[in-house]
C-alpha positions in Angstrom: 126.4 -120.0 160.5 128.9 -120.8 163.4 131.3 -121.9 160.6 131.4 -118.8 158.7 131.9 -116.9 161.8 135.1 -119.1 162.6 136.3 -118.9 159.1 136.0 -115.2 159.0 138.0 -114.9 162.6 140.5 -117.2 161.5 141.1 -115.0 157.9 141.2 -112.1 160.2 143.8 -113.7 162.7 146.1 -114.8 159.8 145.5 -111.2 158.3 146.6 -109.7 161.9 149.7 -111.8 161.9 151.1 -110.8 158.3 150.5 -107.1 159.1 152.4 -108.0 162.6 155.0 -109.4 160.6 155.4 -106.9 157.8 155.3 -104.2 160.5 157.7 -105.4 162.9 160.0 -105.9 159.7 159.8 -102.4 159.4 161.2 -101.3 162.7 165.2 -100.2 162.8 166.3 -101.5 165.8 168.2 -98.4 167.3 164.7 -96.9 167.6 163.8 -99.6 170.0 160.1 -99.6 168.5 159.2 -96.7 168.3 158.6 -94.6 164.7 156.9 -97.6 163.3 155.3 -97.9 160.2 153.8 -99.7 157.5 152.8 -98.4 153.9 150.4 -100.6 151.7 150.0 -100.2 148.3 146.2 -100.5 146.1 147.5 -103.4 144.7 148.0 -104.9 148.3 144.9 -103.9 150.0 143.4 -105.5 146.7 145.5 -109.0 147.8 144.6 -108.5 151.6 140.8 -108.1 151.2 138.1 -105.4 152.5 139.7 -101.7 153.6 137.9 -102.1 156.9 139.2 -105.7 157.8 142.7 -104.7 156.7 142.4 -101.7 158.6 140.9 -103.5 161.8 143.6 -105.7 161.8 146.2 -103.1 161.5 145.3 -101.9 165.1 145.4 -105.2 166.1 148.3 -105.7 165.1 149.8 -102.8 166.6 148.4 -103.6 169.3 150.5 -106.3 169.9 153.4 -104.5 168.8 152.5 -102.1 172.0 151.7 -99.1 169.6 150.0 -96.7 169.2 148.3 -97.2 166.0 146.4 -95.0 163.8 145.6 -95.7 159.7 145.1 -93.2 157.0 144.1 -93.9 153.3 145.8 -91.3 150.9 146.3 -92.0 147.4 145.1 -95.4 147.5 147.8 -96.2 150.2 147.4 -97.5 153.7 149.4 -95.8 155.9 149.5 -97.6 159.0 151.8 -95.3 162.1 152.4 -95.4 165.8 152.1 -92.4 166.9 153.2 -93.3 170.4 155.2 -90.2 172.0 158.6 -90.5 171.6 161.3 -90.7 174.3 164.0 -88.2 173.8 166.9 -89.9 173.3 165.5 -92.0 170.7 163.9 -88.8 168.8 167.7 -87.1 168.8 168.8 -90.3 167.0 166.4 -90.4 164.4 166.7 -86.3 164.2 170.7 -87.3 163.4 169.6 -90.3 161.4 167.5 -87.9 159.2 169.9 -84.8 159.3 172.5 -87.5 157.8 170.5 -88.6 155.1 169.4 -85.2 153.9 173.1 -84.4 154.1 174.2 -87.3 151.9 171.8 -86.7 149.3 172.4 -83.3 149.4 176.3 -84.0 148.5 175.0 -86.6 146.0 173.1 -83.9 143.8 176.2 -81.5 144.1 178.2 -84.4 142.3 178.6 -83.9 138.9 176.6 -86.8 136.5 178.4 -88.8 133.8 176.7 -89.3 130.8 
């Protein structure tokens, strides 16, 4: 039994550390670590194994990453988030970050299509 027990902590530890990687991917820099995130799809919960495990390991992994970390299933989608309060400076940059975006697409829809 011992040996299943250390195959089933090793699984989890490699699980960890792809859901660390794939999560620290998803940081922007200018935010300094904060507003992180991580969205799995069915099809890769399917790849990574039990919802619990995956979800167990997404803590961990945040852990690590010094977050916060909370996990909601919606639609068949992970949705892994720290939910770490903010600092303010790096919440007005994201707020200007965001207010540009909606801007851009904004001017992009006034734009008239070619067909």
């Amino acid at each position: 039994m011992p040996v299943k027990d250390e195959l089933a902590r090793r699984r989890y530890e490699k699980l960890a550390d792809r859901l660390e990687s794939l999560m620290r991917t998803a940081l922007r820099p200018e935010y300094q670590g904060y507003y992180g995130h991580l969205i799995l799809s069915g099809d890769d919960l399917t790849d990574m194994g039990e919802l619990k495990d995956v979800r167990r390991a997404a803590r961990e992994a945040g852990r690590r990453l010094g977050w916060k970390t909370t996990t909601r299933l919606i639609g068949g989608r992970l949705f892994v988030l720290d939910e770490r309060e903010v600092p303010e400076e790096i919440e007005r940059l994201a707020g200007d970050a965001a207010a540009a975006a909606i801007d851009q697409a904004r001017e992009e829809g006034r734009r008239p299509r070619l067909t």
